[in-house]
N, C-alpha and C positions, 0 to 999 in steps of 0.2 A: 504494500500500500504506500503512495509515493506520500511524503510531507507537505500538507498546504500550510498556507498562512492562518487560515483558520483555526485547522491543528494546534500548530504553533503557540496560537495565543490565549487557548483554551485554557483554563486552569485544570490542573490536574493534581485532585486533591489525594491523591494517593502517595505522590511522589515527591512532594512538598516535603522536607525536615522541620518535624515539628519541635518545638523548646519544649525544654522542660520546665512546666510550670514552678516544681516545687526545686527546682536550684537554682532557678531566677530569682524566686521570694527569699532566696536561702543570701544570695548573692548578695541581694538589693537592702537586706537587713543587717549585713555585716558593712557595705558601705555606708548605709544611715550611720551606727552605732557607731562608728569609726570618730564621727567627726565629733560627738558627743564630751571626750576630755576638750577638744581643743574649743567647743563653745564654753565649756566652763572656766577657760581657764583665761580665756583673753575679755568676756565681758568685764572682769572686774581689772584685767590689766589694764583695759583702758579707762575707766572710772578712777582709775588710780595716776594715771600719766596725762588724764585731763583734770584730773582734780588737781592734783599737784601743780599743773601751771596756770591753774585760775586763781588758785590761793597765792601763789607769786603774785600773780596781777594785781589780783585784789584787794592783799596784805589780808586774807580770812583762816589766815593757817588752825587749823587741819580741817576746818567745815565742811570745807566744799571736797574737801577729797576724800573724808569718810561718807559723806552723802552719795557721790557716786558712784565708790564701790560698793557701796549697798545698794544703789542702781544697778547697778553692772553683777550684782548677785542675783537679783530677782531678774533680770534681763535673761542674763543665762539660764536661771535657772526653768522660764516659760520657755525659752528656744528647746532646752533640752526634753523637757515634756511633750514639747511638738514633736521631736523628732522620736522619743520613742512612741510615741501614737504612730507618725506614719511609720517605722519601722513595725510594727505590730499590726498595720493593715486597715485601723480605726481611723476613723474624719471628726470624730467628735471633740 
């Protein structure tokens, strides 16, 4: 039977490689969790590296820099929640 174009373009769902559902979700959850130290560990680095030179500015030493490393703690700490939600598959 000679090959048309029609052939050709047909899908052929037999022949397809299918993913593996459950090592993609496997995959996709070790990349999420992955990044999860490094969101907690730079919100308050930066609350800390911004606070510190607003209290220079300012002359409000230590106010502003322990305010927003406890910004920078609850910041991380909702990011990190998101992401283990989406790593777990939930949208809630």
């Amino acid at each position: 039977m000679p090959v048309t174009v029609e052939r050709m373009n047909r899908p052929d769902n037999n022949k397809t490689p299918k993913r593996d559902d459950e090592s993609g979700r496997w995959l996709r959850q070790i990349g999420i969790l992955t990044a999860v130290p490094f969101v907690l560990m730079f919100g308050p680095l930066i609350g800390y590296f911004a606070g510190s030179y607003l209290d220079e500015k300012l002359g409000t030493d230590p106010y502003l820099m322990i305010l927003l490393i406890v910004l920078g703690f609850i910041a991380s700490g909702k990011e990190t929640w998101n992401l283990i939600q989406r790593a777990g598959g939930t949208d809630d």
